[in-house]
C-alpha positions as semicolon CSV with decimal commas, in nm:
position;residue;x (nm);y (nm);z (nm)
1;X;-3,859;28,897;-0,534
2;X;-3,548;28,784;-0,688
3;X;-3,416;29,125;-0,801
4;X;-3,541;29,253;-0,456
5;X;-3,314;28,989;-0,290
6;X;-3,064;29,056;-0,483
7;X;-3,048;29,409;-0,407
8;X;-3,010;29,270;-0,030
9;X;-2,731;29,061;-0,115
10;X;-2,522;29,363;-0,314
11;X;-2,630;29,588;-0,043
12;X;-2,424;29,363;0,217
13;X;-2,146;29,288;0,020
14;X;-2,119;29,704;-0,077
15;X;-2,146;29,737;0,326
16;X;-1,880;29,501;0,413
17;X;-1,631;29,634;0,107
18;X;-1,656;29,990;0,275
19;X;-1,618;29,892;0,591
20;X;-1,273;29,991;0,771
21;X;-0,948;29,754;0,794
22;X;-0,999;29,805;1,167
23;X;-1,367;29,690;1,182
24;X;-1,271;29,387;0,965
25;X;-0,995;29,293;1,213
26;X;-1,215;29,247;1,496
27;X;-1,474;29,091;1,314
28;X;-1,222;28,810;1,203
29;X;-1,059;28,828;1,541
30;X;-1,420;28,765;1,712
31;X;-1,486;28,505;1,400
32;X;-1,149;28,283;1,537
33;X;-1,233;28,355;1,930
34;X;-1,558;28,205;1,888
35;X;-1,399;27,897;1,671
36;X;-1,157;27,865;1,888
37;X;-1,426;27,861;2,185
38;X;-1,628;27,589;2,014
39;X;-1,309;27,359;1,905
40;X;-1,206;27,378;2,273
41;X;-1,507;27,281;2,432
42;X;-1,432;26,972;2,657
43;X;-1,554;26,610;2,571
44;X;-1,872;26,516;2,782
45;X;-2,076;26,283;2,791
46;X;-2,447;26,357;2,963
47;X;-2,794;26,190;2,943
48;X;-3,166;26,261;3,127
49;X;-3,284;26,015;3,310
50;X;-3,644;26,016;3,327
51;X;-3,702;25,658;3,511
52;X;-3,511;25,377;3,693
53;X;-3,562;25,049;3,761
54;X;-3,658;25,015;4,089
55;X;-3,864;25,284;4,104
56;X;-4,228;25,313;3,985
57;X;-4,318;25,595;3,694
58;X;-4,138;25,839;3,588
59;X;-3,914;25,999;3,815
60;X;-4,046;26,379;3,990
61;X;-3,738;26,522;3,950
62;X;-3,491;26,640;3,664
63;X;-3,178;26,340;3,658
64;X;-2,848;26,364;3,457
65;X;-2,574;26,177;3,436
66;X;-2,254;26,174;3,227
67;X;-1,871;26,120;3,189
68;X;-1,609;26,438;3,219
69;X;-1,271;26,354;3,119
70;X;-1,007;26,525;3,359
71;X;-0,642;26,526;3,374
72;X;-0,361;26,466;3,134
73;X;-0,571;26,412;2,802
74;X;-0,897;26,381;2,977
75;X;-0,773;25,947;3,073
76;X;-0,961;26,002;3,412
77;X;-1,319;26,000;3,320
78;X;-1,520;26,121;3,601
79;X;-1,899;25,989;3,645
80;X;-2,185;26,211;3,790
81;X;-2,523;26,221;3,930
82;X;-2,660;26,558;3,893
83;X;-3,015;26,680;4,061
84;X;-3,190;27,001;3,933
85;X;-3,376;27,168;4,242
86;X;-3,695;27,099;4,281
87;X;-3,755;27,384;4,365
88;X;-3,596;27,701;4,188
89;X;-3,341;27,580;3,978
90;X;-3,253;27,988;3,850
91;X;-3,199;28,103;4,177
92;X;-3,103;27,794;4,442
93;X;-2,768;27,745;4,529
94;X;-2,533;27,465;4,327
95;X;-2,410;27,222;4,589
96;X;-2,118;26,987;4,481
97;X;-2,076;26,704;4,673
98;X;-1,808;26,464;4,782
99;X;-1,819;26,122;4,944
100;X;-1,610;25,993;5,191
101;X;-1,366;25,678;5,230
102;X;-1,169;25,796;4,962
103;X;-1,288;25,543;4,726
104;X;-1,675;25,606;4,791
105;X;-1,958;25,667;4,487
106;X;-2,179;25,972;4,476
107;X;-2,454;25,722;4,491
108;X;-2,380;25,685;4,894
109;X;-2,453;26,040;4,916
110;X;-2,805;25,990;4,659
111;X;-2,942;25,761;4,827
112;X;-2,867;25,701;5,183
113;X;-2,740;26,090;5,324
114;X;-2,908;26,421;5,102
115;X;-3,037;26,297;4,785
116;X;-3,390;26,273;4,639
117;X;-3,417;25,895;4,668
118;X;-3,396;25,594;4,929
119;X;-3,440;25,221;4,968
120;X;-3,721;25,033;5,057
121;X;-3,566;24,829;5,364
122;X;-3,730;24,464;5,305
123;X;-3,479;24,129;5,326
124;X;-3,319;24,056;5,015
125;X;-3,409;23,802;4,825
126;X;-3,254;23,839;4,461
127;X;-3,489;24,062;4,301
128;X;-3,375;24,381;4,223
129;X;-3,438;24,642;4,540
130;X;-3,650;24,917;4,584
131;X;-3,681;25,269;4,639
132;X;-3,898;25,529;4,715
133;X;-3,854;25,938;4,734
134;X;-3,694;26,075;5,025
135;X;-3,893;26,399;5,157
136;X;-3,651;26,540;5,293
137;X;-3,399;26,565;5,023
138;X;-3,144;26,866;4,999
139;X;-3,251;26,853;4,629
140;X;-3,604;27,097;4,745
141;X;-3,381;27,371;4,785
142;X;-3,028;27,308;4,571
143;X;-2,919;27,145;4,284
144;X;-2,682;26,855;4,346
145;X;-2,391;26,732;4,217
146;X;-2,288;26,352;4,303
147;X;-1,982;26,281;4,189
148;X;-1,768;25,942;4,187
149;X;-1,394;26,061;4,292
150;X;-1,123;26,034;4,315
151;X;-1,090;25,753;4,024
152;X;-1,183;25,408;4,102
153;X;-1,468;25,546;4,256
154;X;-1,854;25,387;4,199
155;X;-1,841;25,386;3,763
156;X;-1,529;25,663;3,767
157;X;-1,215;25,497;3,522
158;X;-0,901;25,578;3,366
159;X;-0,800;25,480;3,005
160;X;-0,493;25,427;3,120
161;X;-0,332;25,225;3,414
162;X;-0,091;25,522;3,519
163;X;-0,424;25,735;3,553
164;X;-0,573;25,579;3,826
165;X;-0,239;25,688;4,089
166;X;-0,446;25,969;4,287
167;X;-0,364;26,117;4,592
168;X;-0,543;26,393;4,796
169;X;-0,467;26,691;4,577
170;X;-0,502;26,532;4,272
171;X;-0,810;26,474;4,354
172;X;-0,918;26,780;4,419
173;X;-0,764;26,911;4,088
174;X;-0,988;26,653;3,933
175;X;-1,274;26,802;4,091
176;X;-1,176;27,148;3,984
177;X;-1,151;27,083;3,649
178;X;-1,440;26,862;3,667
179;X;-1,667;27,193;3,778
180;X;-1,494;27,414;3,505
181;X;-1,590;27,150;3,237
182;X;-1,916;27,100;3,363
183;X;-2,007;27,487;3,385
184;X;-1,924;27,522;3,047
185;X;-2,181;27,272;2,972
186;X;-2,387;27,426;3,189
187;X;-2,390;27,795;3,131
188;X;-2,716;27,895;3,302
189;X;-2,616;27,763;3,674
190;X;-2,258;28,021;3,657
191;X;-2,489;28,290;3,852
192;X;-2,569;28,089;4,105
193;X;-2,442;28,076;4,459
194;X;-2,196;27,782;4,443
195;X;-2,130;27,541;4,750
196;X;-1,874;27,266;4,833
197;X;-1,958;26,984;5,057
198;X;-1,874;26,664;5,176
199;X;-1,897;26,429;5,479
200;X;-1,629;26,165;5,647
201;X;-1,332;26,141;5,431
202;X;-1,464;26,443;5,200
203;X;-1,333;26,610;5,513
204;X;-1,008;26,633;5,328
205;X;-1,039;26,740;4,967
206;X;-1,324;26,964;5,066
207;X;-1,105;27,290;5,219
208;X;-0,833;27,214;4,922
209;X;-1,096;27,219;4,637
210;X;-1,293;27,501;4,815
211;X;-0,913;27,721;4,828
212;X;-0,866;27,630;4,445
213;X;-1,254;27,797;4,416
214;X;-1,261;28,058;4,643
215;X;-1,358;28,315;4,421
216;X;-1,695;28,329;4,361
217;X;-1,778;28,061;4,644
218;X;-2,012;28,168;4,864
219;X;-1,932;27,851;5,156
220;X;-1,848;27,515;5,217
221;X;-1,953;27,242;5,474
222;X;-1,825;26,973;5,562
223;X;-1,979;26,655;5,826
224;X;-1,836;26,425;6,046
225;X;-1,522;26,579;5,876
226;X;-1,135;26,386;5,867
227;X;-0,910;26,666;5,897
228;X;-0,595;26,641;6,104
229;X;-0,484;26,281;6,260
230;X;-0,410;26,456;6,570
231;X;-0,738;26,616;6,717
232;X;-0,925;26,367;6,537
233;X;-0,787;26,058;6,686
234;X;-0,670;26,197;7,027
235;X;-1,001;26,306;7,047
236;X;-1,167;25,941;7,076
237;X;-1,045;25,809;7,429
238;X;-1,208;26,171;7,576
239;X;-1,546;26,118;7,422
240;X;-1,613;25,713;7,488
241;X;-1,534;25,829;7,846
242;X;-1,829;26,119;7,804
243;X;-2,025;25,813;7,640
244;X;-2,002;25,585;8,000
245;X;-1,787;25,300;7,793
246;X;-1,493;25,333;8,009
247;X;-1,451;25,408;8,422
248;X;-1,327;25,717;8,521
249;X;-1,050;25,520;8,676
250;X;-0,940;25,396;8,340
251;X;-0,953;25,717;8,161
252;X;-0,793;25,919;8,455
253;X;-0,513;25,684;8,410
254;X;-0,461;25,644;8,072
255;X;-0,467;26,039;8,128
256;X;-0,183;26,049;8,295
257;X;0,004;25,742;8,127
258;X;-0,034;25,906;7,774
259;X;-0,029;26,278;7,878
260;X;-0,318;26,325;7,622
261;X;-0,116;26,167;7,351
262;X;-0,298;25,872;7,277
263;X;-0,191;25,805;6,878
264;X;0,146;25,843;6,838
265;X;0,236;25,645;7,171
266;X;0,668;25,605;7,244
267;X;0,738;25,223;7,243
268;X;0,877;25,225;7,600
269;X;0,580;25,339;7,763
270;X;0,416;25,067;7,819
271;X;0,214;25,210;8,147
272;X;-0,034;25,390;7,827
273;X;0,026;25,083;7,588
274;X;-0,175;24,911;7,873
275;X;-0,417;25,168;7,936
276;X;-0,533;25,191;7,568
277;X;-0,521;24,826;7,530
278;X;-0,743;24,827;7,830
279;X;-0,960;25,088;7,636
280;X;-0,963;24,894;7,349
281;X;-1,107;24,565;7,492
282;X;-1,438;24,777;7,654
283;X;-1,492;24,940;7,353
284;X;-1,423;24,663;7,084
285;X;-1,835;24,578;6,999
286;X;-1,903;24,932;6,971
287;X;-2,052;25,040;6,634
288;X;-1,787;25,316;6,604
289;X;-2,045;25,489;6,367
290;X;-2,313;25,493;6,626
291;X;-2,233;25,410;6,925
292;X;-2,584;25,359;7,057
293;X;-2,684;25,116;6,744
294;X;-2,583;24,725;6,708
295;X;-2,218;24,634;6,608
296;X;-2,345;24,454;6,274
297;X;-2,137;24,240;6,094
298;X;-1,967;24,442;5,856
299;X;-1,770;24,138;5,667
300;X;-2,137;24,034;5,545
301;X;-2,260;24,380;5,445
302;X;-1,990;24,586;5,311
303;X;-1,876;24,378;4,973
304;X;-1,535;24,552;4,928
305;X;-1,317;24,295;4,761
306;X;-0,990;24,449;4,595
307;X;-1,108;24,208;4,308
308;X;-1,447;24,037;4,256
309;X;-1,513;23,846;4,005
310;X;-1,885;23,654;3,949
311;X;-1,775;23,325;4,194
312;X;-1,698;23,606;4,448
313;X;-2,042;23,756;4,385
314;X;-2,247;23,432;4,402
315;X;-2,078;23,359;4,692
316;X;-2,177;23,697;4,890
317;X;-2,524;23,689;4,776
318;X;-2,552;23,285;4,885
319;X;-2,424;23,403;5,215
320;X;-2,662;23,717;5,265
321;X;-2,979;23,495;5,165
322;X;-2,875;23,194;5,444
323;X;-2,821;23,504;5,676
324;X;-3,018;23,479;6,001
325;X;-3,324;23,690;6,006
326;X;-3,192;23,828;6,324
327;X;-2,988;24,075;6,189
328;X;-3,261;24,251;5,970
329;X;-3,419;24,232;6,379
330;X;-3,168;24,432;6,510
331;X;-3,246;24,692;6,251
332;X;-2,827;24,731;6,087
333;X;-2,813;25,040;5,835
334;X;-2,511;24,896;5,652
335;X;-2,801;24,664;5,545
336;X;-2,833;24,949;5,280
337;X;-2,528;24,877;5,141
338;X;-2,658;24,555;4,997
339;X;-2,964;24,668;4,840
340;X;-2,718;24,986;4,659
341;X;-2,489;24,693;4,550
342;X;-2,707;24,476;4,422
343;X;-2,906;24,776;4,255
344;X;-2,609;24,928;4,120
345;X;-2,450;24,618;3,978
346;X;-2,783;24,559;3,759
347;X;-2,709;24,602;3,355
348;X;-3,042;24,741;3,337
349;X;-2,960;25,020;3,609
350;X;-2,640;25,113;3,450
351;X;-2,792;25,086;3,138
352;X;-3,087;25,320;3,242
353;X;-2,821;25,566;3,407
354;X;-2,577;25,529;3,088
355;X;-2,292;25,368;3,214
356;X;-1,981;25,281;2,976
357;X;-2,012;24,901;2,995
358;X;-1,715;24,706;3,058
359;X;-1,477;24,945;3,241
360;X;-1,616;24,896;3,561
361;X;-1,635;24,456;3,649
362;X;-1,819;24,539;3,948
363;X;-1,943;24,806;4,131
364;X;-1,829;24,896;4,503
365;X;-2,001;25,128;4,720
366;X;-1,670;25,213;4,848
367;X;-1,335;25,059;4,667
368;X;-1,055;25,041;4,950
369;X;-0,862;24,895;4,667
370;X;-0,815;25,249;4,499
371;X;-0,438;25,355;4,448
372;X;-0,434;25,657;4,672
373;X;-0,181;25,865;4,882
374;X;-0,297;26,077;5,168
375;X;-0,061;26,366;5,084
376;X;-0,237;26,579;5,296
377;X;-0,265;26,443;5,654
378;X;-0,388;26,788;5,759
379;X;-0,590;27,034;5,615
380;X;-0,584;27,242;5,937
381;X;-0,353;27,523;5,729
382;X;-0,646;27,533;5,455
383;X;-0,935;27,616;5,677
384;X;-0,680;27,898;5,816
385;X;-0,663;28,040;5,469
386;X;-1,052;28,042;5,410
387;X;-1,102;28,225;5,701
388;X;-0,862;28,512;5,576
389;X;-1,108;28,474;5,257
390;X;-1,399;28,534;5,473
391;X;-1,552;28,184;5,323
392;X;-1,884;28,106;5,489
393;X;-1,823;27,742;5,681
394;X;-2,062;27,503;5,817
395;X;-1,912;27,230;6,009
396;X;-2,141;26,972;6,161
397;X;-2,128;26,645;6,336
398;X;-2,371;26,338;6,467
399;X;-2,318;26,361;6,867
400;X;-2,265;25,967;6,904
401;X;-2,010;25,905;6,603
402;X;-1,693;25,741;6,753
403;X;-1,509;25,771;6,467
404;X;-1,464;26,158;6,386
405;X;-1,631;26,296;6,731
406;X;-1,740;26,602;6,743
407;X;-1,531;26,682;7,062
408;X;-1,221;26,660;6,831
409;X;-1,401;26,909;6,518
410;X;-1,471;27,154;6,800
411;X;-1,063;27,118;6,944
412;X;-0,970;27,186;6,578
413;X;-1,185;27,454;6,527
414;X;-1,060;27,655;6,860
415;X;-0,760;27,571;6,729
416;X;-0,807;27,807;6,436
417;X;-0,850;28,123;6,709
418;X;-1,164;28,195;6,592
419;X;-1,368;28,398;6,863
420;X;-1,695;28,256;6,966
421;X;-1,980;28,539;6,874
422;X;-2,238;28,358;6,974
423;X;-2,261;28,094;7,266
424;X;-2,363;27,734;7,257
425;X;-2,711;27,722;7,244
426;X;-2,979;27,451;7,118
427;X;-3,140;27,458;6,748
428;X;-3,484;27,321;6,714
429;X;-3,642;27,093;6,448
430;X;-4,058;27,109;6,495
431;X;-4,065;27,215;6,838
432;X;-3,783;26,979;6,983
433;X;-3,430;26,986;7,009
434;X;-3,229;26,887;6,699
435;X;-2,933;26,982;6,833
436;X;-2,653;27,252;6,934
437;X;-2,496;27,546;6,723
438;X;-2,195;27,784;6,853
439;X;-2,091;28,038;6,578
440;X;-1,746;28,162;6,592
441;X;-1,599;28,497;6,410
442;X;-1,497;28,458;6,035
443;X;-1,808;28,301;5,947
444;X;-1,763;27,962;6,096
445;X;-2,082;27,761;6,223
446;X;-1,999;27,462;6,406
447;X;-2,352;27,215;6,490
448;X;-2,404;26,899;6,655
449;X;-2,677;26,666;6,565
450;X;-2,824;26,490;6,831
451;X;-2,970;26,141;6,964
452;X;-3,318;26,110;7,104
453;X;-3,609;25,842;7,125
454;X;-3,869;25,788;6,848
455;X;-4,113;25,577;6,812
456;X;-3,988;25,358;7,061
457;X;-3,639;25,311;6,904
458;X;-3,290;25,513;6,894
459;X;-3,328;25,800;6,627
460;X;-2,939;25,963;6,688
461;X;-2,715;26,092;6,448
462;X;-2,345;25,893;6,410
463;X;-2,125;25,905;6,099
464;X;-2,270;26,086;5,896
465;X;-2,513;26,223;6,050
466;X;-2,756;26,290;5,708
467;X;-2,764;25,886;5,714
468;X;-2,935;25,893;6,031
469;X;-3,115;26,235;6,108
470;X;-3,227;26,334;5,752
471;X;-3,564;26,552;5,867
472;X;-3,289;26,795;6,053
473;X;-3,029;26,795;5,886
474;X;-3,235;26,894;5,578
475;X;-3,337;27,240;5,797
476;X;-3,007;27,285;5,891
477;X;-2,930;27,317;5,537
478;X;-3,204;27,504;5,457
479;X;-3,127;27,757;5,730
480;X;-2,772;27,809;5,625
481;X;-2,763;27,889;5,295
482;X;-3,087;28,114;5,365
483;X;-2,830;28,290;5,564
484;X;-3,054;28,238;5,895
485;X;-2,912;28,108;6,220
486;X;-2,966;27,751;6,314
487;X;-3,145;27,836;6,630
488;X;-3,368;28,037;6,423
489;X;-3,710;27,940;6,558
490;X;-4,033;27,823;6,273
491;X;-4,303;28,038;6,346
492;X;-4,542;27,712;6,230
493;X;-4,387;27,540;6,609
494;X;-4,298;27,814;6,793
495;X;-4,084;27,719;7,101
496;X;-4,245;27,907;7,347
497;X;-4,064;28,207;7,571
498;X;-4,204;27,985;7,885
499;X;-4,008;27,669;7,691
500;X;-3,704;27,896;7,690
501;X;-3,726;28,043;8,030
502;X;-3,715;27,658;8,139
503;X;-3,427;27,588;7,956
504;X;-3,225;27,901;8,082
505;X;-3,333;27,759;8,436
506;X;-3,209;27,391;8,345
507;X;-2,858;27,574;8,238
508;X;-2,870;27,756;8,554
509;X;-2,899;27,482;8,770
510;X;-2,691;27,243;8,648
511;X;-2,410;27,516;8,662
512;X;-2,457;27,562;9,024
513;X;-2,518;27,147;9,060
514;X;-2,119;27,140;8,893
515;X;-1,946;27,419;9,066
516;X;-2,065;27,200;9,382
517;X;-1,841;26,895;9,211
C-alpha cells in the first residue's frame, strides 16, 4: 500500500512538472482569485434562532439574525431579522424590507405589518408580553428581510460618533451594500426573484435603493408611501373633505383662498391662513392614521425619548400600569407599541436574538432622535427612471390614512404620465370587497385597501395598511408577485357573474345619479 501510494504521489508530481508554463499560470492565477475571494469576504455576524421568550416551543419557522458592517470600514453595523419562506425557500421571491419614520426597527414590520409573528393584546402588567403566529404572514410565500436602518435604528450602531450622520441616500447605500454582503453569505437565494419594499417613510429610500438594484430586480412596492411634500401634503385638505370632517363651505373656501396650495402658504395671505386654521381646529382629534379609530394618547404609548435612561423607564411603565382601563376599551393599536418595547428591551430577548450588549441603552420602536437629513424631499424623478427600466411597481394605500392619502399617491402617480390600461375596478378578498386596483402602462399597479364592518367593530385599513388589514393585504401580495391581477377572482369564493352584473348596475346608476348634480 505504501509503494502503491507512493506511485500516486510521483505520478502527480511527474504530471504537474510536465505540465505547460501556461497551464501553471492559471492555476496560480485561480489559486490567488480564490484567496483573494476568501480574505475579502465581509465581516458578519449571524445566528438561528430556534425559540423566543414570549413565545411557547420552538419556533415553526427558520429565524436569523446578525450584524453587517457597512460604510467606511464597516463602523455602521446594521442589525437584521431574516425569515426563510415557509413555504419554498428555492424558488419564492426575496423581499427586503424597510420601515418607516426614518428611525423605525425591522421589528415594526415583524410583528405588527407582514411578519410571521404578533402580540397577544392583554393589559400590561410587567411581565414580559406575548405573542402568537400571525396566519397571514408574507413569510408563506417570501423570504423576509427586516432590517434596522438607517443607523440608530431598533439594535443598528456605529463604532464611531461621525458614523451615525445619515441622510436619505446614505441610507440607501447602506442598504445596498448591506444586500451585497449579505448575498455573499447567502449564495443559494442569488437566483431568486428579488423585491424591495417598504411602507410610510420607506416611501423614500425605497425607489433610490431599488435604482441602485435595478438589474436583476424583478419589482418594488411601496405602502402608504412619503414621496414628494407637494402631492402628499396638498393632498390632505381634499381628502378630510371626501371623509365629511369639514363643510363644503369651508373647503370651497379654503379652495379659493389657497388656490390648491395649501403647504407652502405666502405670509400675507391671511384669507387661507384662516381657512386652514379653521381646518385645523375640526380635524385636530382625528387619529391621522385612521381616521375612523380613537385619537389615543400617543405621549403614553409611543416611548420615544431622545435619551432614556432607567428613571425615565420606571417612570413610563409606572404611568402605563395607573393608566385607566378605558383606553385598552377603546381598543388603541399603538397599544402594541408597549408590549414591542417592553419585549424588546428584555436581556433575555436580545440575548435570545444575539444582540451586542451595551451599544444600544434602550431600545425605541422608532428613534426620532436619529441624526438624519432628508436630502431627498422628492423621489418623484426616481420612480420616472424605473419606469424607463420597465421595473414592476406596486403602490398601495389604506383608504382612511390622513397622513399619506391615497388621493395624493394616485396625483403623483398621474403625474408620472403613465396611461391607465386597465380601469378602476374592485379586488376581492373571500367573496367581499378588499378594495380597488387601477393598473397603469409601465408596469405600475396602484391599490387601495379599504374600511368595512366586522364583527361589530371598524376593520379599515389607515397607515399602513398591513397593520390593520393583514388577511388582504397578504393576497394582494400573493397575487402580485404570482404575476396575477389583483381583481383576479379565487375559484374557492367565486364572485358570481350575477354579483358582477349588480355591481356594473350600481356604477351605472350612480353615474347617471351625478351627471344629475
Amino acid at each position: 500500500m505504501l509503494e502503491e501510494g507512493h506511485s500516486d504521489n510521483k505520478g502527480l508530481f511527474y504530471f504537474i512538472k510536465t505540465m505547460s508554463f501556461s497551464m501553471k499560470c492559471f492555476m496560480w492565477l485561480h489559486f490567488v482569485i480564490s484567496m483573494i475571494l476568501i480574505l475579502s469576504k465581509p465581516t458578519i455576524s449571524s445566528h438561528i434562532i430556534r425559540s423566543l421568550p414570549g413565545f411557547p416551543g420552538n419556533l415553526p419557522f427558520k429565524l436569523e439574525t446578525g450584524y453587517i458592517g457597512v460604510g467606511e470600514n464597516e463602523v455602521v453595523q446594521l442589525f437584521y431579522y431574516f425569515v426563510e419562506s415557509e413555504g419554498n425557500p428555492t424558488e419564492d421571491p426575496l423581499l427586503l424590507w424597510l420601515s418607516g419614520g426614518p428611525g423605525c426597527s425591522g421589528l415594526c414590520g415583524l410583528f405588527f405589518e407582514i411578519g410571521p409573528l404578533k402580540f397577544n393584546m392583554v393589559k400590561y402588567n410587567g411581565s414580559l408580553p406575548t405573542f402568537s403566529l400571525n396566519q397571514h404572514s408574507w413569510t408563506k410565500v417570501s423570504s423576509i428581510i427586516f432590517i434596522d436602518a438607517p443607523v440608530g435604528s431598533g439594535f443598528a450602531y456605529s463604532r464611531t460618533m461621525s458614523g451615525y450622520k445619515t441622510t436619505d441616500k446614505i441610507h440607501a447605500q447602506h442598504c445596498h451594500s448591506f444586500m451585497r454582503k449579505w448575498l455573499v453569505y447567502h449564495p443559494k437565494f442569488i437566483g431568486n426573484q428579488f423585491y424591495i419594499g417598504g411602507d410610510s417613510y420607506g416611501g423614500i429610500p425605497v425607489p433610490i435603493l431599488t435604482k441602485y438594484i435595478s438589474d436583476g430586480n424583478f419589482g418594488y412596492m411601496a405602502g402608504n408611501p412619503a414621496t414628494d411634500p407637494n402631492f402628499d401634503w396638498n393632498a390632505k385638505i381634499p381628502f378630510v373633505h371626501r371623509m365629511a370632517l369639514i363643510s363644503d363651505e369651508l373647503y370651497k373656501s379654503a379652495k379659493m383662498t389657497c388656490r390648491g396650495e395649501y403647504v407652502n402658504v405666502k405670509k400675507d395671505n391671511l384669507a387661507c391662513q384662516n381657512d386652514l386654521q379653521a381646518i385645523t381646529e375640526c380635524i385636530r382629534n382625528i387619529n391621522e392614521e385612521h381616521v375612523l379609530e380613537p385619537n389615543c394618547p400617543t405621549d403614553v404609548f409611543l416611548f420615544n425619548y431622545s435619551t432614556a435612561d432607567q428613571k425615565a423607564r420606571e417612570e413610563f411603565q409606572r404611568m402605563v400600569l395607573h393608566a385607566p382601563l378605558k383606553i385598552l376599551q377603546f381598543g388603541c393599536r399603538n397599544y402594541e407599541n408597549l408590549l414591542l418595547h417592553e419585549w424588546a428591551n428584555n436581556v433575555h430577548v436580545q440575548k435570545a436574538l444575539h444582540v451586542r450588549l451595551g451599544h444600544v441603552a434602550v431600545w425605541i420602536r422608532c428613534n426620532r432622535s436619529i441624526i438624519h437629513t432628508n436630502d431627498v424631499p422628492s423621489v418623484l424623478s426616481y420612480h420616472r427612471y424605473l419606469r424607463t427600466k420597465h421595473i414592476r411597481a406596486l403602490i398601495y394605500s389604506g383608504d382612511h390614512d390622513m397622513q399619506m392619502s391615497y388621493l395624493g399617491t394616485l396625483r403623483w402617480i398621474n403625474s408620472l404620465n403613465s396611461t391607465i390600461v386597465e380601469e378602476w375596478k374592485p379586488w376581492i378578498v373571500r367573496d367581499q370587497i378588499a378594495g380597488y386596483v387601477q393598473e397603469y402602462s409601465n408596469y405600475i399597479t396602484f391599490a387601495t385597501v379599504k374600511a368595512y364592518v366586522e364583527k361589530a367593530c371598524w376593520e379599515g385599513a389607515g397607515h399602513t395598511a398591513p397593520e390593520y388589514k393583514r388577511k388582504e393585504c397578504f393576497e394582494m401580495f400573493k397575487r402580485w408577485i404570482s404575476h396575477k391581477p389583483l381583481s383576479f377572482l379565487d375559484p374557492k369564493f367565486p364572485f358570481s357573474n350575477e354579483h358582477n352584473a349588480n355591481l356594473t348596475s350600481i356604477k351605472d346608476n350612480l353615474g347617471n345619479e351625478l351627471s344629475l348634480l
